[in-house]
PyMOL CGO cylinders between C-alpha atoms (Angstrom):
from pymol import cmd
from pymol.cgo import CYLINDER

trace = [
    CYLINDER, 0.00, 0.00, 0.00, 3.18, 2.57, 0.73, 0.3, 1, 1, 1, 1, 1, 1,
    CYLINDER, 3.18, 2.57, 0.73, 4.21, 1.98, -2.67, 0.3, 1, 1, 1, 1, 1, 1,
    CYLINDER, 4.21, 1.98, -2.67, 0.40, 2.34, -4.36, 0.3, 1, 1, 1, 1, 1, 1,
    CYLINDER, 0.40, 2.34, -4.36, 0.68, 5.79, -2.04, 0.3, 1, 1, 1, 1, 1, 1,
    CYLINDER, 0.68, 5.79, -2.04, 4.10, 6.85, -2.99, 0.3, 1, 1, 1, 1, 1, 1,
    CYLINDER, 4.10, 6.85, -2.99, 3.06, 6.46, -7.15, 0.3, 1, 1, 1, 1, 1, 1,
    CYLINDER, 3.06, 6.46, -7.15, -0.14, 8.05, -6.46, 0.3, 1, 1, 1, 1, 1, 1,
    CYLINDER, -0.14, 8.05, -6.46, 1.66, 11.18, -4.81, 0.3, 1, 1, 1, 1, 1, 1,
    CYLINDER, 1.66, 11.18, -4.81, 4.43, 11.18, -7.53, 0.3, 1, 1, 1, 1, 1, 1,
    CYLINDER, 4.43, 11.18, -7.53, 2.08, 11.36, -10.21, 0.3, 1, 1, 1, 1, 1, 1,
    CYLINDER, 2.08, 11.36, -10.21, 0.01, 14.20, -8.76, 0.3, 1, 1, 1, 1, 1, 1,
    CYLINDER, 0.01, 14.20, -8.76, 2.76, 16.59, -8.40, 0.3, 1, 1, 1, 1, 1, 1,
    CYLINDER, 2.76, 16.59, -8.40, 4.31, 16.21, -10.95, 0.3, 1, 1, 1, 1, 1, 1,
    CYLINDER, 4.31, 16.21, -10.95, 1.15, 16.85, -13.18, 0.3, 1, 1, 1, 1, 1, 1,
    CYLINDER, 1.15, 16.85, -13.18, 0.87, 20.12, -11.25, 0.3, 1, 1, 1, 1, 1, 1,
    CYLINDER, 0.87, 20.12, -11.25, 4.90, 20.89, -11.67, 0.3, 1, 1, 1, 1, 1, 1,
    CYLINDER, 4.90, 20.89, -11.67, 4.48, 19.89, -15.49, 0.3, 1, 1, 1, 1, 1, 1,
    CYLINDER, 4.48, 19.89, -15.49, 0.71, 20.67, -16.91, 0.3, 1, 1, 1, 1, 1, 1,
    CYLINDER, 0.71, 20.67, -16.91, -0.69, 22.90, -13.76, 0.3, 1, 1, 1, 1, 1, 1,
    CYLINDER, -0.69, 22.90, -13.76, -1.81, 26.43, -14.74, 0.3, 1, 1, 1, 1, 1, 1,
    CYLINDER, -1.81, 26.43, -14.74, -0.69, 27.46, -11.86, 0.3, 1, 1, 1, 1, 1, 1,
    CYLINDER, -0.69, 27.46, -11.86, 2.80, 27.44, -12.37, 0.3, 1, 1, 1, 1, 1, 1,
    CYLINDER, 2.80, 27.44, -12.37, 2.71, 28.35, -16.02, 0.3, 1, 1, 1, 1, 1, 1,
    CYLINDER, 2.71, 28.35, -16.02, 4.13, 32.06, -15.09, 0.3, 1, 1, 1, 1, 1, 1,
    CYLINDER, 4.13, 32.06, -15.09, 7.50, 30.47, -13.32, 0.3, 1, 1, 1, 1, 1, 1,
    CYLINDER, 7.50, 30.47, -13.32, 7.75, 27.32, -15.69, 0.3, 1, 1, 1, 1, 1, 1,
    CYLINDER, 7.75, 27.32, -15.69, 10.63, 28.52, -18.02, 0.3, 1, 1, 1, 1, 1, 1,
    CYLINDER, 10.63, 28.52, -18.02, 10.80, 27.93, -21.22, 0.3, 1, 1, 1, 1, 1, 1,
    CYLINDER, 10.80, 27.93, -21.22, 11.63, 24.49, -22.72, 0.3, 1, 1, 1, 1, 1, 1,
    CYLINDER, 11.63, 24.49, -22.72, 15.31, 26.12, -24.40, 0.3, 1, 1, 1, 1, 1, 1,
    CYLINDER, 15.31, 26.12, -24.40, 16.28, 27.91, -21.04, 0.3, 1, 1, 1, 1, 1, 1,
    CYLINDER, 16.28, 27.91, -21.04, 19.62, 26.79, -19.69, 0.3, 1, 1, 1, 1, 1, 1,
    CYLINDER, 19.62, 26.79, -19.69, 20.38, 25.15, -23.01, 0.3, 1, 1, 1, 1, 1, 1,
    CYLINDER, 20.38, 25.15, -23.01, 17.63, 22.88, -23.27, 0.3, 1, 1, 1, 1, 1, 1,
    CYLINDER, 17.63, 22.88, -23.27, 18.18, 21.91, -19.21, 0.3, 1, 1, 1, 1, 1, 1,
    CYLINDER, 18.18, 21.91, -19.21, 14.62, 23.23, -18.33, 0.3, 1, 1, 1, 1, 1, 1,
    CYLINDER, 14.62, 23.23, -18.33, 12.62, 21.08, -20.78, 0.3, 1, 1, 1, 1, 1, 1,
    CYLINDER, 12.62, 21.08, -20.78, 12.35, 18.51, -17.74, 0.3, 1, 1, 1, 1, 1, 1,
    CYLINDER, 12.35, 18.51, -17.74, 9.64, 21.08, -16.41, 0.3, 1, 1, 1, 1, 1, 1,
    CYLINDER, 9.64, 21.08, -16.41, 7.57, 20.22, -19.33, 0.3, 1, 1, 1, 1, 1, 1,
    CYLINDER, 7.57, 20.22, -19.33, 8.81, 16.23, -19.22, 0.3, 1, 1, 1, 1, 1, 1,
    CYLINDER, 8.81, 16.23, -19.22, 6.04, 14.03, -16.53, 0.3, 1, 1, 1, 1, 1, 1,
    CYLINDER, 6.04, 14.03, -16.53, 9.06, 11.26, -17.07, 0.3, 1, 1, 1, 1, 1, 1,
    CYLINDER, 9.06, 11.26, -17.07, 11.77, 13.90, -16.27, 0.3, 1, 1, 1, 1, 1, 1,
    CYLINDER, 11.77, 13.90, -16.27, 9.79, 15.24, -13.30, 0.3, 1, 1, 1, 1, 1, 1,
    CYLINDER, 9.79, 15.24, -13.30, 8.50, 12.48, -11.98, 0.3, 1, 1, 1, 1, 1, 1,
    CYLINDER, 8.50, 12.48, -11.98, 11.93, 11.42, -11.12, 0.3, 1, 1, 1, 1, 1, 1,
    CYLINDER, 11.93, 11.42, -11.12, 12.76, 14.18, -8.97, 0.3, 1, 1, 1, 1, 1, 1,
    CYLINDER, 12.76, 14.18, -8.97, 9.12, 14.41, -7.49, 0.3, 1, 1, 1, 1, 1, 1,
    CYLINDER, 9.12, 14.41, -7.49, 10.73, 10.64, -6.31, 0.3, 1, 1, 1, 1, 1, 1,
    CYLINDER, 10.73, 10.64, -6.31, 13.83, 12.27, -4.88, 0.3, 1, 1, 1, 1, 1, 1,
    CYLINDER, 13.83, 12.27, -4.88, 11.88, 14.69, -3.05, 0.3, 1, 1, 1, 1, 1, 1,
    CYLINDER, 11.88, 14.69, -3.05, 9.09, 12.68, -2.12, 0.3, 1, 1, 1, 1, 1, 1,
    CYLINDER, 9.09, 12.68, -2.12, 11.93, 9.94, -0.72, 0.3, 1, 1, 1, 1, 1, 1,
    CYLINDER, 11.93, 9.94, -0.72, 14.01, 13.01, 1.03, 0.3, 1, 1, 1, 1, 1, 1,
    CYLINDER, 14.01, 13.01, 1.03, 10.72, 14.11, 3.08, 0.3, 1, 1, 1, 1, 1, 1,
    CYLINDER, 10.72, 14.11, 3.08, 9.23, 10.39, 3.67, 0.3, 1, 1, 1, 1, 1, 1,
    CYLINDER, 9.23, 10.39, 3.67, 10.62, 10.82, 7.77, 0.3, 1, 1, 1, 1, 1, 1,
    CYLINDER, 10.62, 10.82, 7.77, 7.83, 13.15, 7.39, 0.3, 1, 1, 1, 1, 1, 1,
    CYLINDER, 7.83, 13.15, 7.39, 4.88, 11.10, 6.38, 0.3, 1, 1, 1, 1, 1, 1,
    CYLINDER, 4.88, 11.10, 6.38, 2.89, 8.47, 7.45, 0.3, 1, 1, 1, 1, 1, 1,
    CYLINDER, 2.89, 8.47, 7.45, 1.73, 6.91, 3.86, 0.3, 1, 1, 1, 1, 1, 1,
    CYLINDER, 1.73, 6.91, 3.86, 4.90, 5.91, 3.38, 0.3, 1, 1, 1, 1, 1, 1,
    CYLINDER, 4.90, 5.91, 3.38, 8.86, 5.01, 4.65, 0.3, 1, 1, 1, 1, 1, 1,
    CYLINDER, 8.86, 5.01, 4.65, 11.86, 4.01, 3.12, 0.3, 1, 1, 1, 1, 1, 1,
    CYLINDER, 11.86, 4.01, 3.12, 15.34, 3.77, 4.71, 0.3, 1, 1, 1, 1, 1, 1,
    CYLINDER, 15.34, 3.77, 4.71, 17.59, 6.19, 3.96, 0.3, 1, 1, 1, 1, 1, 1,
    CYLINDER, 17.59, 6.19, 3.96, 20.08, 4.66, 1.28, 0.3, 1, 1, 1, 1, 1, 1,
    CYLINDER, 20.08, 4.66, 1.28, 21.22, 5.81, -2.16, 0.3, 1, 1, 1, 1, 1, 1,
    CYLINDER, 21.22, 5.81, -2.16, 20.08, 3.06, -3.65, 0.3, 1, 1, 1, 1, 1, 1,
    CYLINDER, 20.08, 3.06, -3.65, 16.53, 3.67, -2.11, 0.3, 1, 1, 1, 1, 1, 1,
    CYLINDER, 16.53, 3.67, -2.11, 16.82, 7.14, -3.30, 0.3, 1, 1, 1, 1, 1, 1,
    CYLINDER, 16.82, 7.14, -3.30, 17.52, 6.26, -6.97, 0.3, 1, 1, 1, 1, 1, 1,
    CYLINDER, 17.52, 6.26, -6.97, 14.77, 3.41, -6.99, 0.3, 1, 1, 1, 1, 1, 1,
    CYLINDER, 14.77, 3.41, -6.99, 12.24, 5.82, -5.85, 0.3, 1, 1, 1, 1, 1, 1,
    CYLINDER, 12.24, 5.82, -5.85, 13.24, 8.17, -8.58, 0.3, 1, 1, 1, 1, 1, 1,
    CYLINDER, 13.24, 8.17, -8.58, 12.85, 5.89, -10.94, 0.3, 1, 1, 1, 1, 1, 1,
    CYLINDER, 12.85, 5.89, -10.94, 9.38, 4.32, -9.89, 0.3, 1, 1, 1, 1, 1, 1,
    CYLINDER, 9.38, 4.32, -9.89, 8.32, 8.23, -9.44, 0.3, 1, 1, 1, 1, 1, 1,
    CYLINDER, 8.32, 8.23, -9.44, 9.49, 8.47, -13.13, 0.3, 1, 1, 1, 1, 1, 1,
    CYLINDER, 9.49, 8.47, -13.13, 7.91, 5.03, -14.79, 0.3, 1, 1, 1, 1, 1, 1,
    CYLINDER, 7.91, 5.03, -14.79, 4.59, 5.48, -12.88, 0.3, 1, 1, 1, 1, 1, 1,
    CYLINDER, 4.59, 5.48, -12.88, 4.40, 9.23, -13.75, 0.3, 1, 1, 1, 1, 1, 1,
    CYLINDER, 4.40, 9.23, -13.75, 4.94, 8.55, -17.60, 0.3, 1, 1, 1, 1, 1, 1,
    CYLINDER, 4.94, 8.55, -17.60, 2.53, 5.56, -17.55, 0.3, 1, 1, 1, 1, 1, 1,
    CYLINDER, 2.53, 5.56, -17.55, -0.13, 7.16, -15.63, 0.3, 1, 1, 1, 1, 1, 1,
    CYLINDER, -0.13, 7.16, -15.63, 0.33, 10.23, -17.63, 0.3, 1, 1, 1, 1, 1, 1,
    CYLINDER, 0.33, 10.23, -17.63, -0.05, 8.00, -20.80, 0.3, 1, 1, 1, 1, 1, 1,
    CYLINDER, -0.05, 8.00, -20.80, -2.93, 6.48, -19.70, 0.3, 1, 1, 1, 1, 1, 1,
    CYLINDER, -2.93, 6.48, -19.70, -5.52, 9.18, -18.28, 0.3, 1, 1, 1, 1, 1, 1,
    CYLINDER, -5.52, 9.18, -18.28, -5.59, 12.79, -19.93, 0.3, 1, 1, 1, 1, 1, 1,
    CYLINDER, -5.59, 12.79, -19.93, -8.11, 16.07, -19.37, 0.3, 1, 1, 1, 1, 1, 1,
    CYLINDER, -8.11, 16.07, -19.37, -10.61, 13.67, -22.14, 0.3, 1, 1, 1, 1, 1, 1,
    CYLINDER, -10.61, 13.67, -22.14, -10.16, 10.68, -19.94, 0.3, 1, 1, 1, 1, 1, 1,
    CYLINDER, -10.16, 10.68, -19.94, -8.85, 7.42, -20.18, 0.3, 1, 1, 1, 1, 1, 1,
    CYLINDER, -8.85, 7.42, -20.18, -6.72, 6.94, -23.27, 0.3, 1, 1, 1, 1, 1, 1,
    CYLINDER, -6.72, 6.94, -23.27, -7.46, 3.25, -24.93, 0.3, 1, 1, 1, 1, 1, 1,
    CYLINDER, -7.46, 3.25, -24.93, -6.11, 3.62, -28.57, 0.3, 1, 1, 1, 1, 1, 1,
    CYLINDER, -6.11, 3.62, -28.57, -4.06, 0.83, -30.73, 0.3, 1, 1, 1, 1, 1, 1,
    CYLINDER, -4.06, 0.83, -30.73, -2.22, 1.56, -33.34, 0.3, 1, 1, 1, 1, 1, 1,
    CYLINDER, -2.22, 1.56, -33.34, -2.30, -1.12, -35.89, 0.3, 1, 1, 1, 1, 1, 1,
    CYLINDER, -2.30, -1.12, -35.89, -0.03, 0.93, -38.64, 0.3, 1, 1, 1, 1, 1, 1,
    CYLINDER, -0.03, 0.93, -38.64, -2.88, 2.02, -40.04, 0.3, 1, 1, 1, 1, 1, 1,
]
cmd.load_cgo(trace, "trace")
């Protein structure tokens, strides 16, 4: 259930980080810093250091705890990343995306 939590949480802010209206007066630019600022419009770039984050503050939590080791830190980056990307492929503002593309 931590890890269901710790996806769910990833995912969230980094939609708001990435597509929320909110910050689109401080998002810079995708060619800012010679193309370093183009994670801020990534979900898969993001969501990996929504992970970092979200494993720095987990002392500070109760949905979920990890030890404190680099190796926890990079796995939670990257499950931040892979469930951001997925769950950003799947569901969009028109809802759940089911297409297949046959080459057609």
């Amino acid at each position: 259930m931590e890890l269901l939590w710790f996806c769910l949480a990833s995912y969230g802010i980094t939609q708001i980080i990435v597509y929320g209206s909110i910050f689109n007066k401080i998002r810079p630019s995708k060619e800012r810093l010679a193309g370093f600022c183009e994670l801020f419009h990534c979900p898969m770039c993001m969501g990996f250091w929504v992970g970092l984050f979200l494993f720095g503050i987990n002392p500070n939590t109760e949905l979920f705890r990890f030890e404190y080791t680099l190796s926890n830190a990079l796995i939670c980056g990257a499950v931040a990343s892979a469930a951001s990307y997925i769950l950003n492929m799947v569901f969009s503002d028109d809802g759940i995306q089911i297409g297949v593309n046959n080459g057609h």
